[in-house]
C-alpha positions as CSV (number, residue, x, y, z in Angstrom):
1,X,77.6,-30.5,10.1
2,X,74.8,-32.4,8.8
3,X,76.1,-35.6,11.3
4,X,76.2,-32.9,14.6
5,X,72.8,-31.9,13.4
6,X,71.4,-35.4,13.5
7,X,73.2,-36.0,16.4
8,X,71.3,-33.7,18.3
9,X,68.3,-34.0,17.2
10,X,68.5,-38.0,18.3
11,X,69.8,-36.3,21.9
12,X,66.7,-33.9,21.6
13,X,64.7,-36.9,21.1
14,X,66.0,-39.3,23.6
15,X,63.8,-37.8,26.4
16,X,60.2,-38.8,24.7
17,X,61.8,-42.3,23.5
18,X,63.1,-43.1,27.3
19,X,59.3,-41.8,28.2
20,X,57.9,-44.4,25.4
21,X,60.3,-47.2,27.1
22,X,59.4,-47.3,30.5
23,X,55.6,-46.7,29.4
24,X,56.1,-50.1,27.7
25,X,57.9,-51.4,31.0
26,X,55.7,-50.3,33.3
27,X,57.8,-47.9,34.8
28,X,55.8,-44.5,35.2
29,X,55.1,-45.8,39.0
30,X,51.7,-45.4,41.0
31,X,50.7,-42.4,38.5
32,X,51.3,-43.4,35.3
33,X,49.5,-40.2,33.6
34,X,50.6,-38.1,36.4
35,X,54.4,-39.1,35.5
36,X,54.0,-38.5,31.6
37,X,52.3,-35.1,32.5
38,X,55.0,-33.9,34.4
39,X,58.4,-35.2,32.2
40,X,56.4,-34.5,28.9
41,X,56.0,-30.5,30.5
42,X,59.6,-30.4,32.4
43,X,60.9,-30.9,28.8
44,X,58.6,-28.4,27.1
45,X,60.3,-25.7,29.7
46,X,63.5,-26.9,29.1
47,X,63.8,-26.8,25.6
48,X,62.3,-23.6,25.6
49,X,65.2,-22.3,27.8
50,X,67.2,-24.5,25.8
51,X,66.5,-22.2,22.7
52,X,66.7,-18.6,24.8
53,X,70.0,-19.7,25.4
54,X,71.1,-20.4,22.2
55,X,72.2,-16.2,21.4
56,X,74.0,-15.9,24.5
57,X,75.9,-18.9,24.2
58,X,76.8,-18.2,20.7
59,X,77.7,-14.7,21.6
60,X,80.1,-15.8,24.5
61,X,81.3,-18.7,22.8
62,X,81.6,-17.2,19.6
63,X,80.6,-21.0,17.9
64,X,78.7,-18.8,15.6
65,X,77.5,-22.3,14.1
66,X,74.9,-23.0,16.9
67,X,72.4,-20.5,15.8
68,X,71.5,-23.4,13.2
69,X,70.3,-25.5,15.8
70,X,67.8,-22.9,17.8
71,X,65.2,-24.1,15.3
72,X,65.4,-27.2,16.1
73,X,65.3,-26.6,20.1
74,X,62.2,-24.7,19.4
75,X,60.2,-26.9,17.6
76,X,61.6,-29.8,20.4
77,X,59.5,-27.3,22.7
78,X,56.8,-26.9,20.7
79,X,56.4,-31.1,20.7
80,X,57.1,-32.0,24.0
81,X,54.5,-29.3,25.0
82,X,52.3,-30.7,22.8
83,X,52.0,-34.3,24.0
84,X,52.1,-32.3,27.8
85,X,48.9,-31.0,26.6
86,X,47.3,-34.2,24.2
87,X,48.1,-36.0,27.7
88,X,45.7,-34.0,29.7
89,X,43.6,-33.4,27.2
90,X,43.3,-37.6,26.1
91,X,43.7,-39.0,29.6
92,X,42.7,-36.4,32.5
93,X,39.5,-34.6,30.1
94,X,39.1,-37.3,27.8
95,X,38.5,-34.9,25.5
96,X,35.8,-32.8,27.3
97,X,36.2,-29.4,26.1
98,X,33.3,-28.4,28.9
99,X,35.7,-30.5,31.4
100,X,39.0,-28.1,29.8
101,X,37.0,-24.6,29.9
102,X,36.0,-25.4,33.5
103,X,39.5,-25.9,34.4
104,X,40.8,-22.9,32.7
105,X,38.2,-20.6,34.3
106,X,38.8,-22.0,37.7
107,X,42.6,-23.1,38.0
108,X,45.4,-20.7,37.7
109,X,48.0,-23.1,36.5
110,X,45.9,-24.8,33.6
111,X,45.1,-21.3,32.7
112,X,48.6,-20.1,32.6
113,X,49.5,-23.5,31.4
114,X,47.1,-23.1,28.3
115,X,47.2,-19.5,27.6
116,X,51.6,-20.3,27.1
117,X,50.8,-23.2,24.7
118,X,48.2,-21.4,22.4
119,X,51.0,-18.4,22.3
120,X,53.5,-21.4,21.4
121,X,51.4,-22.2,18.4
122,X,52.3,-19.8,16.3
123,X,55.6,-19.9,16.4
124,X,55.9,-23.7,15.7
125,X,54.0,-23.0,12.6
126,X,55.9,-20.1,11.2
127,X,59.0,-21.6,12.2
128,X,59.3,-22.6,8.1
129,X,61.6,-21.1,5.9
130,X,58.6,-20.1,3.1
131,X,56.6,-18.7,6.4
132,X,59.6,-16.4,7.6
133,X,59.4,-15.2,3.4
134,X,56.0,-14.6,3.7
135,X,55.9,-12.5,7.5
136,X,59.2,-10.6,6.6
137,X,62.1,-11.0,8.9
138,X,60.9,-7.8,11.4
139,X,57.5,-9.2,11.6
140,X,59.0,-12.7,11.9
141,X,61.3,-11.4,14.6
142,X,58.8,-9.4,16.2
143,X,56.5,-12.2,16.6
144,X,58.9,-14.6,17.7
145,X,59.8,-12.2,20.8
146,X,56.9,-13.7,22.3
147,X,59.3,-16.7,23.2
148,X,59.9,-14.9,26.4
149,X,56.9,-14.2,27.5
150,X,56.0,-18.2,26.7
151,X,58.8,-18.5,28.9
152,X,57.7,-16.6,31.7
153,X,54.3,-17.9,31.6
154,X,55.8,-21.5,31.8
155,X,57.5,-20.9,34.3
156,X,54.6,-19.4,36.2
157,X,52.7,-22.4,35.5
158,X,55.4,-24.5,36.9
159,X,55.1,-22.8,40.2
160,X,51.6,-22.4,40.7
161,X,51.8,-26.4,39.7
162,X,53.9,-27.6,42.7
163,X,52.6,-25.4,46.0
164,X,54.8,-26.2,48.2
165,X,58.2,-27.2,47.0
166,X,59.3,-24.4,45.0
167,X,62.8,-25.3,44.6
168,X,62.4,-26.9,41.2
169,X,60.8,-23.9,39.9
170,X,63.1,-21.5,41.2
171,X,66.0,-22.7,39.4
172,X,63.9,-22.6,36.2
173,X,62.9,-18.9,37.0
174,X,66.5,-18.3,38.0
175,X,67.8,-19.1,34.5
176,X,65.1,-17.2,32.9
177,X,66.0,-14.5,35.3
178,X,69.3,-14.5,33.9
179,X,68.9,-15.0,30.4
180,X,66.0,-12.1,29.9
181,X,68.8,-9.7,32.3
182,X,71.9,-10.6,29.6
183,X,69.0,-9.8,27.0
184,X,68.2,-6.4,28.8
185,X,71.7,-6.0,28.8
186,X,72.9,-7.2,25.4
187,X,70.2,-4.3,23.8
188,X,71.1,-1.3,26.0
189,X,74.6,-2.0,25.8
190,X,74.8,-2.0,22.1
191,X,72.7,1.1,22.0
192,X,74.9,2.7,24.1
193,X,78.1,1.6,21.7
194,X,76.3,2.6,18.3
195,X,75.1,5.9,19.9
196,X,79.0,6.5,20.9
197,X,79.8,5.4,17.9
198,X,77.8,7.9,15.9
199,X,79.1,10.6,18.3
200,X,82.6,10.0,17.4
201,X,81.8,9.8,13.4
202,X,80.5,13.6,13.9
């Protein structure tokens, strides 16, 4: 298990360390910043569908085993949205917070963009086991539902991003579409079975 574990962690990783490479190469093309901006927030989206899909994978799989590693996809989330931000704010603000409020008050996307990561916080830093202790697993739970409204937000932020061609986008929101619908599903569904159940027990 542990070798699986570190084996996808390195696969987790392998997107900032081919980022890192062709940084070092010089192959980021005309917009160097531009590039690392968009592959460092593709990822961030990703790994947060990434770890929204880890229940209903497990579920349908029944690889009851891959719950270990939804932790991990998080907090992959949680980084590679975090150098999508320390990139805008190091090399398109240079660290003008005046520069970064004026942007969120007058551009939808850095708004949306900004609003998802400060809601990501959070749940990076009570992803720990002591932290989970200390909330209590419904608060912990609770909190962590938020996930999906990070999601949607990121996804929104992708859109209002690109303009024009909206194809990329779409299949992100698609996904989401699909995993918050077997959510929807998943709860009313079992609902429905432990209300039946109860019935029959009478």
């Amino acid at each position: 298990m542990q070798a699986t574990k570190a084996g996808i962690f390195l696969l987790c990783l392998l997107p900032f360390v081919l980022l890192v490479w062709d940084t070092f190469t010089g192959n980021l093309g005309a917009n160097p910043v531009e590039t690392i901006t968009r592959r460092t927030g593709i990822w961030g989206l990703r790994f947060l569908l990434i770890t929204l899909s880890v229940t209903p994978l497990r579920r349908l799989s029944g690889w009851n085993r891959l719950i270990r590693f939804r932790r991990m996809f998080g907090l992959f989330a949680f980084f590679y949205a975090s150098l999508h931000f320390l990139t805008y704010l190091v090399f398109d603000q240079f660290f003008s917070l005046a520069g970064i409020w004026d942007d969120i008050a007058k551009r939808p996307y850095i708004t949306a963009g900004f609003t998802g990561y400060v809601l990501l916080f959070p749940l990076a830093v009570t992803s720990t086991r002591r932290l989970i202790k200390w909330l209590g697993g419904k608060r912990w739970q609770q909190l962590h539902r938020l996930v999906y409204v990070i999601a949607i937000i990121g996804v929104v932020h992708f859109f209002w991003l690109v303009k024009a061609d909206i194809r990329r986008p779409f299949n992100y929101a698609l996904l989401l579409g699909l995993l918050l619908a077997y959510r929807i599903g998943a709860k009313y569904l079992g609902a429905g079975l432990k209300s039946r159940q109860k019935s029959l027990l009478r």
